[in-house]
FIKOLZA-598856 format. One record per residue (C-alpha): residue number from 1; x, y, z. Coordinates in pm, whole numbers, always signed. Layout:
residues N
pos=NUM | c1=X | c2=Y | c3=Z
...
//
This chain:
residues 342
pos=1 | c1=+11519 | c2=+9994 | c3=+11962
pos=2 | c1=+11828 | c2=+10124 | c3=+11809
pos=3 | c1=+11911 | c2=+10360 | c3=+11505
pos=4 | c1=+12245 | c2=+10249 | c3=+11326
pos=5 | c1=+12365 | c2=+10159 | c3=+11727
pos=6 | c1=+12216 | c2=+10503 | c3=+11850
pos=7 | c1=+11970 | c2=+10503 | c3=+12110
pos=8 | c1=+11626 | c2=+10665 | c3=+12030
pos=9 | c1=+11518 | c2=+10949 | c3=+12266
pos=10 | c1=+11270 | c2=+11188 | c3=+12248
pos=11 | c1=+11435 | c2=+11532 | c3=+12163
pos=12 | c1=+11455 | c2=+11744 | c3=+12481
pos=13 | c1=+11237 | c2=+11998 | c3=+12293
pos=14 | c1=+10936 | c2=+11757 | c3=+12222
pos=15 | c1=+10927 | c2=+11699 | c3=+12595
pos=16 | c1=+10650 | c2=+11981 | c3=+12628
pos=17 | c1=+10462 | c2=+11948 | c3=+12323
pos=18 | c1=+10204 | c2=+11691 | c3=+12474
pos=19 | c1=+10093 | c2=+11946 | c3=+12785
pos=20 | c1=+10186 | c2=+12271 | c3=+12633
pos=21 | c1=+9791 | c2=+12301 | c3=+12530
pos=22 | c1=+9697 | c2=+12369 | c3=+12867
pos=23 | c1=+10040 | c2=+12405 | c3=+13040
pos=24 | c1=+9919 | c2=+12695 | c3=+13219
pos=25 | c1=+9521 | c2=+12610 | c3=+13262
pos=26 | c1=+9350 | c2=+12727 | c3=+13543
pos=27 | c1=+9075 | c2=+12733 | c3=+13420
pos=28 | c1=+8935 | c2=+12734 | c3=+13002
pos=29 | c1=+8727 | c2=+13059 | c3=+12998
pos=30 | c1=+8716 | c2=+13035 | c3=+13394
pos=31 | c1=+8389 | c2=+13057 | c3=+13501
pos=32 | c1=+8461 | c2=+13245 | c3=+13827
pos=33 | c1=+8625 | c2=+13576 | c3=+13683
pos=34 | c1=+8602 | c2=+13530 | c3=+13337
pos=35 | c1=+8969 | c2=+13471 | c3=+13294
pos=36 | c1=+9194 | c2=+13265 | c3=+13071
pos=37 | c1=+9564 | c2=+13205 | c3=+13234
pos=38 | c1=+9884 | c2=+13285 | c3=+13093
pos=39 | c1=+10057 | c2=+13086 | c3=+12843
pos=40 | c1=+9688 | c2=+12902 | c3=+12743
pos=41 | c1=+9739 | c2=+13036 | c3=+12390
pos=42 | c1=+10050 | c2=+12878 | c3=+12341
pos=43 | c1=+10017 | c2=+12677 | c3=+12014
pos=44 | c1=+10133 | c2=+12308 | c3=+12088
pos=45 | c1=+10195 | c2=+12081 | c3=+11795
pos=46 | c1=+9907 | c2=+12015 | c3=+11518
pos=47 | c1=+9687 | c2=+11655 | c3=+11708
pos=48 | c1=+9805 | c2=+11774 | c3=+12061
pos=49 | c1=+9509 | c2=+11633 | c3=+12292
pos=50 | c1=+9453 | c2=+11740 | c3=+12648
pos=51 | c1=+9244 | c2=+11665 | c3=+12961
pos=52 | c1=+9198 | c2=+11946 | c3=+13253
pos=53 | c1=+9098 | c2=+11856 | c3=+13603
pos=54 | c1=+9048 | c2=+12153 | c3=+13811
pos=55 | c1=+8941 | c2=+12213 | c3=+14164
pos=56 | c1=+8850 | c2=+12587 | c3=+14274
pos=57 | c1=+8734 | c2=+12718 | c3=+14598
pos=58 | c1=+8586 | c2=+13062 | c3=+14558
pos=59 | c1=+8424 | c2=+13327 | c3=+14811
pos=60 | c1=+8290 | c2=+13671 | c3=+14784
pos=61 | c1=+7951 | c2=+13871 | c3=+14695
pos=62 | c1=+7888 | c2=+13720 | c3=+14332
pos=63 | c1=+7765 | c2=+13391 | c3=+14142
pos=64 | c1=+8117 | c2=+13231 | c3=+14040
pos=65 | c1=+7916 | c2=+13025 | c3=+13786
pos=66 | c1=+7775 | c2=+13370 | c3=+13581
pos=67 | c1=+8012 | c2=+13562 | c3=+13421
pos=68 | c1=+7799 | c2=+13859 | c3=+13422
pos=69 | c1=+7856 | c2=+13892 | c3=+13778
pos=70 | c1=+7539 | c2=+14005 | c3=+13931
pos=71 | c1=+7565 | c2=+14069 | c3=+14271
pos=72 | c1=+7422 | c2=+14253 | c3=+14576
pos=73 | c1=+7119 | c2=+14398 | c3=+14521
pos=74 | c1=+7096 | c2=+14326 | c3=+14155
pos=75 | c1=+7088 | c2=+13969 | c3=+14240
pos=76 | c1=+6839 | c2=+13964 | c3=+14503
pos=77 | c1=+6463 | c2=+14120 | c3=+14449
pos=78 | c1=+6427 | c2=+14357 | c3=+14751
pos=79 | c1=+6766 | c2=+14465 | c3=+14787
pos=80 | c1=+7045 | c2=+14347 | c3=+15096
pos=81 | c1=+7316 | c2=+14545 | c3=+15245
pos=82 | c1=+7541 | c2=+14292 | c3=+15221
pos=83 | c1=+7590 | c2=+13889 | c3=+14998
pos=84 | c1=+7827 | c2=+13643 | c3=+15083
pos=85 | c1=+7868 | c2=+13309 | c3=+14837
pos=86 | c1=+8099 | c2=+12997 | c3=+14892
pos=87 | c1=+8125 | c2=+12781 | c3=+14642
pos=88 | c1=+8383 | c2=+12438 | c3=+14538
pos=89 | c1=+8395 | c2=+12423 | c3=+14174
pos=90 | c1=+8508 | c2=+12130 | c3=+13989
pos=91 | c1=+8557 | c2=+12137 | c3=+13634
pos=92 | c1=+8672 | c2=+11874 | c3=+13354
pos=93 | c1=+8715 | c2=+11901 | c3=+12997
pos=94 | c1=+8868 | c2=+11808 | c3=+12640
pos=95 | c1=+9066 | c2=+11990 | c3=+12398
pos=96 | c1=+9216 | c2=+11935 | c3=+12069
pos=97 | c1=+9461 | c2=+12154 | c3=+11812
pos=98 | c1=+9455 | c2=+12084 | c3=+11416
pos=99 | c1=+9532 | c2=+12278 | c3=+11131
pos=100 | c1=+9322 | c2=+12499 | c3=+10930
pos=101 | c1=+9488 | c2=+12595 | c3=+10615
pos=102 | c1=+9781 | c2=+12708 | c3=+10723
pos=103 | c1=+9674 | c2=+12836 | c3=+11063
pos=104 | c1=+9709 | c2=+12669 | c3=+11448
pos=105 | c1=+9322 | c2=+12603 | c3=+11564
pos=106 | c1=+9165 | c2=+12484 | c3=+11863
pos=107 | c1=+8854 | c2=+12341 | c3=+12014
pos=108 | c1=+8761 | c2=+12274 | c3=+12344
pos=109 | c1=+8422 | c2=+12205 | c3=+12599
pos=110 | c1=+8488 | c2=+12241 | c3=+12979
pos=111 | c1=+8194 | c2=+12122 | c3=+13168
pos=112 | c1=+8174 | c2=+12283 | c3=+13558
pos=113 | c1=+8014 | c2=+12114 | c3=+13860
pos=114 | c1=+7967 | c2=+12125 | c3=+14209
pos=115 | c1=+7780 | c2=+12342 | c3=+14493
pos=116 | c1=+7723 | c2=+12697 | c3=+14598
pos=117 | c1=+7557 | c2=+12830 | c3=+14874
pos=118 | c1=+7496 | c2=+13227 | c3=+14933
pos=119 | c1=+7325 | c2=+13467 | c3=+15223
pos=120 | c1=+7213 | c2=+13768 | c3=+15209
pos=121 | c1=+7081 | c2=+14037 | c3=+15523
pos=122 | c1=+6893 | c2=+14387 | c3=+15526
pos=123 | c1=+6942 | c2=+14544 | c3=+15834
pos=124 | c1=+7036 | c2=+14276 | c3=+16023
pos=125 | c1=+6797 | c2=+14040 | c3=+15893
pos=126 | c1=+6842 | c2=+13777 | c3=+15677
pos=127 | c1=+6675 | c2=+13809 | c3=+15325
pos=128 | c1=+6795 | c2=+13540 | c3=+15147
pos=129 | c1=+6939 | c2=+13226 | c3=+15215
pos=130 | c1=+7004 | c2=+12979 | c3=+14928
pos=131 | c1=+7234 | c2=+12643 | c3=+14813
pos=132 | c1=+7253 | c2=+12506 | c3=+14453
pos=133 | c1=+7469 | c2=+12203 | c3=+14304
pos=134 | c1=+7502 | c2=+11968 | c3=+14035
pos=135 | c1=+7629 | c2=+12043 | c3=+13697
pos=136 | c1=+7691 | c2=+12381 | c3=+13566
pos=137 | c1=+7636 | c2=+12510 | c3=+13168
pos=138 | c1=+7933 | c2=+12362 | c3=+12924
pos=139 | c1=+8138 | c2=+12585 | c3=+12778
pos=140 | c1=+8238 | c2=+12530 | c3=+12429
pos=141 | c1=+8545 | c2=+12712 | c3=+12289
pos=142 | c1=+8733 | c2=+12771 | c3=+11909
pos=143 | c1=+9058 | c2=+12990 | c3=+11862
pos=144 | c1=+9185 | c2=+13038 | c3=+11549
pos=145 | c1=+9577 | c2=+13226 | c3=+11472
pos=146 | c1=+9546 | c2=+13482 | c3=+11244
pos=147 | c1=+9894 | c2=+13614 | c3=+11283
pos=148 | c1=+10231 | c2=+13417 | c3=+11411
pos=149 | c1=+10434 | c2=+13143 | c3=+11300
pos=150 | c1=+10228 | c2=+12867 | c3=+11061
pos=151 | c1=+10064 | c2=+12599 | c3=+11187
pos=152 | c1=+10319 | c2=+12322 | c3=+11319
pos=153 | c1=+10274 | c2=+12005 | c3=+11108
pos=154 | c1=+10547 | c2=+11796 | c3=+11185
pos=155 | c1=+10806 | c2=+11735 | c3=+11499
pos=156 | c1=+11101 | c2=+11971 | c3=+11280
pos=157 | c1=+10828 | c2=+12240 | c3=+11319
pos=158 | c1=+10731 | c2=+12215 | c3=+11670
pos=159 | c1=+11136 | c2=+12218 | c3=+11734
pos=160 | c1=+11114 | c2=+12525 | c3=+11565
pos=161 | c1=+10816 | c2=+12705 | c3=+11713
pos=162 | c1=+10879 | c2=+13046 | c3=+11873
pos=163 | c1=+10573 | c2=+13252 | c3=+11912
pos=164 | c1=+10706 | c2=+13599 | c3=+11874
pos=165 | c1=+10428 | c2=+13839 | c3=+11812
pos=166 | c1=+10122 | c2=+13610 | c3=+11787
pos=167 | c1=+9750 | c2=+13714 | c3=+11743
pos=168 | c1=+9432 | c2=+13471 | c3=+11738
pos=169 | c1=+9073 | c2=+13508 | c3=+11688
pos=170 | c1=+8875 | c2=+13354 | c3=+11992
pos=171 | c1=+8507 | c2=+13286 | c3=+12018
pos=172 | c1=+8285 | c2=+13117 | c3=+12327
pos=173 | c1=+7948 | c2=+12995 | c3=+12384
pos=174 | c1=+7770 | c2=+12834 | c3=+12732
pos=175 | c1=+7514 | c2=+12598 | c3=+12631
pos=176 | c1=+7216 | c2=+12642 | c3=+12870
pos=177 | c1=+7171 | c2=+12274 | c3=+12993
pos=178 | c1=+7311 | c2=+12282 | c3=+13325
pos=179 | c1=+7116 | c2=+12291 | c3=+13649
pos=180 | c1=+6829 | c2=+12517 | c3=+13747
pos=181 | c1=+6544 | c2=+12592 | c3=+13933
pos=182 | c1=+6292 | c2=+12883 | c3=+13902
pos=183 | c1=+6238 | c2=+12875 | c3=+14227
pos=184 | c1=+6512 | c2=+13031 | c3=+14389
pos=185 | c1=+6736 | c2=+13294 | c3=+14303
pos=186 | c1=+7133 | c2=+13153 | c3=+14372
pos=187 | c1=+7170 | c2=+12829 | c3=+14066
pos=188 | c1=+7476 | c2=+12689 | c3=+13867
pos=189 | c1=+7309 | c2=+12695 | c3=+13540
pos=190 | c1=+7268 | c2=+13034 | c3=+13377
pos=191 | c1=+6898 | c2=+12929 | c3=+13212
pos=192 | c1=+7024 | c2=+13150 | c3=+12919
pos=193 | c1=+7260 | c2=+13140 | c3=+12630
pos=194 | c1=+7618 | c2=+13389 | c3=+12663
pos=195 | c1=+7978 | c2=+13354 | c3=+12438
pos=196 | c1=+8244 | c2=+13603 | c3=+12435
pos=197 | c1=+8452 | c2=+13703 | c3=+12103
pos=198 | c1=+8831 | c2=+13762 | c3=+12173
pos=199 | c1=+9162 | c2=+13826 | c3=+12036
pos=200 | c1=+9411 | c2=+13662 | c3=+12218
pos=201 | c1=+9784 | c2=+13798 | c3=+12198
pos=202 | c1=+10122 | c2=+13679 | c3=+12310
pos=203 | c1=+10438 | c2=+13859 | c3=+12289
pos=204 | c1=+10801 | c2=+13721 | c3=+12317
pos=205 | c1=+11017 | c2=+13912 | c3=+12531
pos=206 | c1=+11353 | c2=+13716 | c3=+12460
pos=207 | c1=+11543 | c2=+13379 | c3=+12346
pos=208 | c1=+11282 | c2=+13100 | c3=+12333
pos=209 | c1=+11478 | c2=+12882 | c3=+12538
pos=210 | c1=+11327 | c2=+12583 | c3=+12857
pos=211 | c1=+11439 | c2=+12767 | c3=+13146
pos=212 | c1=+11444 | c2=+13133 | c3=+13014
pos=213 | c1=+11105 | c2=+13142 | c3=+12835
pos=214 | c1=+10912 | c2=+13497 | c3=+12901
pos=215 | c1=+10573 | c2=+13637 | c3=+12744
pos=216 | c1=+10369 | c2=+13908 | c3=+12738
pos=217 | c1=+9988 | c2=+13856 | c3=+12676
pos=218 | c1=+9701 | c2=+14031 | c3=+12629
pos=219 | c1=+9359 | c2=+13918 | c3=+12555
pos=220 | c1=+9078 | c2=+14173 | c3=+12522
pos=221 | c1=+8695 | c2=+14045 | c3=+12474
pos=222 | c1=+8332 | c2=+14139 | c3=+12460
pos=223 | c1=+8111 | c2=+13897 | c3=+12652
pos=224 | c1=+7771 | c2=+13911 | c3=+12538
pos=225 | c1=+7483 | c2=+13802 | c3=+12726
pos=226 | c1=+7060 | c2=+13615 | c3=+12664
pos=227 | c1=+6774 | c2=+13709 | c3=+12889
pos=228 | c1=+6706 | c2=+13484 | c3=+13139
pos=229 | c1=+6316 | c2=+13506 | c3=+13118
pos=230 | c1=+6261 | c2=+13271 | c3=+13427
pos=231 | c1=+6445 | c2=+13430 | c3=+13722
pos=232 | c1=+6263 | c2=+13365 | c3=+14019
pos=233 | c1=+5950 | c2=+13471 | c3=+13771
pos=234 | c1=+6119 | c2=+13775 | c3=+13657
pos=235 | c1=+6323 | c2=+13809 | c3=+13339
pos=236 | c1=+6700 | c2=+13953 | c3=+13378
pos=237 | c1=+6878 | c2=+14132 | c3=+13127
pos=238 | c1=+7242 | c2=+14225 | c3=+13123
pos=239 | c1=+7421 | c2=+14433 | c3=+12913
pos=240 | c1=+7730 | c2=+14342 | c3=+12727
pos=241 | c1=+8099 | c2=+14326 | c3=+12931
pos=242 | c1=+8427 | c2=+14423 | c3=+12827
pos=243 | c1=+8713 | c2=+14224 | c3=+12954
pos=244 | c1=+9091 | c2=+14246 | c3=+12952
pos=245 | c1=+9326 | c2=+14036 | c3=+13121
pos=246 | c1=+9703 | c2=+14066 | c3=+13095
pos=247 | c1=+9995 | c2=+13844 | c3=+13222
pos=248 | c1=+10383 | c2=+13799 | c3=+13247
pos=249 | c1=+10498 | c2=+13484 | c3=+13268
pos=250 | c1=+10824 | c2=+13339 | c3=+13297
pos=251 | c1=+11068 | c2=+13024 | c3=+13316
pos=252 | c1=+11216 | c2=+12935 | c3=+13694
pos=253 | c1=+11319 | c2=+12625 | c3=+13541
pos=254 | c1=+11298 | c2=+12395 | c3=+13238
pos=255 | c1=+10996 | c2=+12272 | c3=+13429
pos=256 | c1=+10850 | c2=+12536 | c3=+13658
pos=257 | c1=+10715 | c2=+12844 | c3=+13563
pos=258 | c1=+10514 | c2=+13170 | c3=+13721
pos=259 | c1=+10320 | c2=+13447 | c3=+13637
pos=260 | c1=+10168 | c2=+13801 | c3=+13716
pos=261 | c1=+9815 | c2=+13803 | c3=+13602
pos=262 | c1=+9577 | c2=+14110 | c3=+13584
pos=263 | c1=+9213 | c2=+14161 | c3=+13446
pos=264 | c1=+8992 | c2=+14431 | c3=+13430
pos=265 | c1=+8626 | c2=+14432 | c3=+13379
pos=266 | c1=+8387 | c2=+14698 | c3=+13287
pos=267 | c1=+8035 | c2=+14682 | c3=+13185
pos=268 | c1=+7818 | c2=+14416 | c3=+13250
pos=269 | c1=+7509 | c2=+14620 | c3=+13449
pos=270 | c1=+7206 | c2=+14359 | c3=+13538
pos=271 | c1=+6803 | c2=+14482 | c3=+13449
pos=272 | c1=+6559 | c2=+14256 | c3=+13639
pos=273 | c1=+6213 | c2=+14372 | c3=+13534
pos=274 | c1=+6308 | c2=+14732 | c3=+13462
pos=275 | c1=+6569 | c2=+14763 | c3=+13816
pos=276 | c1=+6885 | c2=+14821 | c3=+13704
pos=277 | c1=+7183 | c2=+14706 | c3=+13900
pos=278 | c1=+7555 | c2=+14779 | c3=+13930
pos=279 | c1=+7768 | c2=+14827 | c3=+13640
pos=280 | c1=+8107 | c2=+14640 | c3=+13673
pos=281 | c1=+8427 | c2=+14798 | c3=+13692
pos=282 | c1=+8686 | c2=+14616 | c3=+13879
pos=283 | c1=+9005 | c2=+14499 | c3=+13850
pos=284 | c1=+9165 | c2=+14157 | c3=+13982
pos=285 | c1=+9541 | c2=+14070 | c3=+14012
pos=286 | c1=+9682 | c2=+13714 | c3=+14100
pos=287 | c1=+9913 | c2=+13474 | c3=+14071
pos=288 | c1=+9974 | c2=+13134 | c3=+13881
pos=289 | c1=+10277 | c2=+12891 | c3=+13976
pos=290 | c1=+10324 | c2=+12579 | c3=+13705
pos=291 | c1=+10510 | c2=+12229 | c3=+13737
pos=292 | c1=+10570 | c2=+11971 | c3=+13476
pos=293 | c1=+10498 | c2=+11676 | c3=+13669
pos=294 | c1=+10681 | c2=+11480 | c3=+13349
pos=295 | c1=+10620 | c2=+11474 | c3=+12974
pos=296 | c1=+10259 | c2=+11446 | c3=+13007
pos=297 | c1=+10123 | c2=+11583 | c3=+13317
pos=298 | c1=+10112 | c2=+11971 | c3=+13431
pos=299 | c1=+10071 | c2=+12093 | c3=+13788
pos=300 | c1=+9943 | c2=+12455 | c3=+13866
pos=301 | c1=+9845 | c2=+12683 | c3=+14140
pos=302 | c1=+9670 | c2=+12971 | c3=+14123
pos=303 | c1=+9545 | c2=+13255 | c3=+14354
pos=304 | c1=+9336 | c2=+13578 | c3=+14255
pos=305 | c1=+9124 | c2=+13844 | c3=+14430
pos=306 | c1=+8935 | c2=+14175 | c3=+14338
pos=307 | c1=+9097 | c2=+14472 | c3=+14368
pos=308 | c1=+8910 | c2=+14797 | c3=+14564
pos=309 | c1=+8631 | c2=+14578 | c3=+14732
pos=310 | c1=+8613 | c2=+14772 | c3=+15066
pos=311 | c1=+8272 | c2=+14859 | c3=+14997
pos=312 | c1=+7989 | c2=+14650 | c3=+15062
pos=313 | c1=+7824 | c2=+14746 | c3=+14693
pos=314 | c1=+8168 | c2=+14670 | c3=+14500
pos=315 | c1=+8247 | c2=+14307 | c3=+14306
pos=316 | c1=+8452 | c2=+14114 | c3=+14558
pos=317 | c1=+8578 | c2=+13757 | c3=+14531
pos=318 | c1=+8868 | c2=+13567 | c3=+14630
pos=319 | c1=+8947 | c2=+13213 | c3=+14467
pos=320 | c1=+9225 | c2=+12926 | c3=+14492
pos=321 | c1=+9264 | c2=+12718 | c3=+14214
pos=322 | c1=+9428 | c2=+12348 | c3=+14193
pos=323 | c1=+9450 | c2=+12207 | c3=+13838
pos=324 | c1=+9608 | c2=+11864 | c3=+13721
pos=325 | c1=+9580 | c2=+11830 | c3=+13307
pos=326 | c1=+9685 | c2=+11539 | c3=+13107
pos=327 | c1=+9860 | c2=+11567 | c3=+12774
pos=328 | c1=+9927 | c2=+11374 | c3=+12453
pos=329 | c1=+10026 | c2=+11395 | c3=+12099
pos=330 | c1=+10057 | c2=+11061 | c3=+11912
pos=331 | c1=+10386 | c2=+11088 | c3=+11749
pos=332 | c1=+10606 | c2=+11216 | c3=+12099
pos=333 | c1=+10415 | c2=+10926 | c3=+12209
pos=334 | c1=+10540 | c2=+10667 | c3=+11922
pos=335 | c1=+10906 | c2=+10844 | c3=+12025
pos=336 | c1=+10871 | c2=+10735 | c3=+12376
pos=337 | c1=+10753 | c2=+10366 | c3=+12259
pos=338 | c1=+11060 | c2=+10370 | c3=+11995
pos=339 | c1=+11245 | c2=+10427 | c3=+12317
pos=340 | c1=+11160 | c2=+10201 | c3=+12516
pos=341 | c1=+11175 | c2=+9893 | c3=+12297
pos=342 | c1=+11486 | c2=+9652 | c3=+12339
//
């Protein structure tokens, strides 16, 4: 179809809008370090939709399905010198932005599956021996901007959108339906309810430009934690965790981008029937490379390990992530109809 003999194209700046929502998603709230990846906050165009498909293959001393991240002897009545887990994690999900007043909002559910297995010794003897899988606890998610540009409405204002200094309210809740059994200690379902309140921030750092596109971004949040009052017949209690992760990201290309990505965790300490274990306080640093595929489809890689985990007692884990996520708003898709008509 033509326009007074011009050809209709979608404008170069729309091109993003449909995957921008998860551009960068390596995971929602990831269940493996509690993470969110850079650029997630991002705020697409008002109707964006998006569908994540991610693939993550995880090792260390800790459930990568509980966020909490009770390990070693916390995790295992009796105490062991040493715990090792693998575990392939495959997680899909939805997500959608709209407007509330005049505010960018978003909700989103990322259901995990797939199967774990763990060891454990004391003194050279095995204690503890365990595989789970099946689905793991659905996360639901809602982020609300409480300071940044307005919500965008219309294409004009998603051609305009820079994010500058941006701040959102963030809030998280597992619903505890996934898989578990009382009878052994290692699961994928949590058997107990656990959110986290945030406040995602992103920070310009130059010309909002495809190709030279840089941020800074912070998100700080309390995760907060139910008792699980059937563990192996015991009840654990954990206290609340404090979480910060940080990333810079920037543009390669109009279509590839990387980032540095850094957390830090504190709190967290596990009570099973009056034994305390291990508070947390680790830090993790990784990497994330991105590729749009084309106008809809996103392609990223991601790698990230503990930091200091020489010692048998600290939080160690090492995970590679895959993720392939679908996106679509309906009017950059009416432009790309428009275009193609005859």
């Amino acid at each position: 179809m033509r326009n007074n003999g011009v050809p209709l194209k979608v404008p170069a700046g729309l091109r993003l809008i449909a995957v921008l929502l998860f551009a960068s998603v390596v995971l929602c709230p990831s269940y493996s370090q509690a993470q969110v990846p850079a650029r997630f906050y991002l705020k697409p165009l008002a109707g964006a939709s998006a569908v994540p498909l991610i693939y993550e293959s995880i090792s260390g001393n800790s459930n990568p399905f509980d966020p909490a991240h009770a390990h070693g002897p916390t995790l295992i009545p009796g105490g062991a010198d040493s715990v090792d887990f693998d575990a392939d994690i495959a997680l899909a999900g939805y997500a959608l932005t709209f407007p509330v007043f005049d505010r960018a909002a978003m909700a989103a559910v990322l259901v995990p599956m797939g199967r774990i297995s763990g060891e454990g010794t004391l003194k050279g003897s095995t204690v503890f021996k365990e595989t789970a899988s099946g689905y793991g606890d659905p996360m639901l998610e809602f982020d609300i901007n409480i300071l940044g540009p307005p919500v965008q409405k219309n294409i004009p204002d998603a051609l305009r959108y820079e994010p500058g200094l941006s701040v959102d309210l963030l809030a998280d809740l597992a619903l505890p339906i996934g898989e578990y059994d009382n009878d052994q200690q290692l699961n994928i379902g949590q058997n107990r309810w656990y959110g986290r309140l945030g406040m995602p921030i992103i920070y310009q750092i130059g010309p909002w430009v495809p190709g030279q596109r840089m941020t800074l971004e912070l998100l700080p949040a309390v995760w907060f934690f139910g008792d699980n009052d059937d563990y192996v017949g015991r009840t654990m209690e954990t206290d609340p965790m404090f979480q910060l992760d940080a990333h810079l990201s920037r543009d390669f290309t109009q279509t590839a981008w990387g980032a540095l990505d850094f957390a830090w965790y504190t709190g967290g300490k596990a009570t099973i029937d009056g034994i305390s274990g291990e508070k947390l306080d680790n830090m993790g640093l990784g990497i994330t490379l991105g590729y749009q595929v084309n106008d809809n489809l996103n392609l990223t890689f991601g790698y990230k390990s503990i930091l200091g985990d020489d010692d048998p007692e600290d939080l160690s884990m090492d995970m590679f992530m895959v993720t392939l996520v679908y996106g679509w708003h309906p009017l950059v898709e009416g432009f790309k109809r428009l275009q193609n008509e005859k």
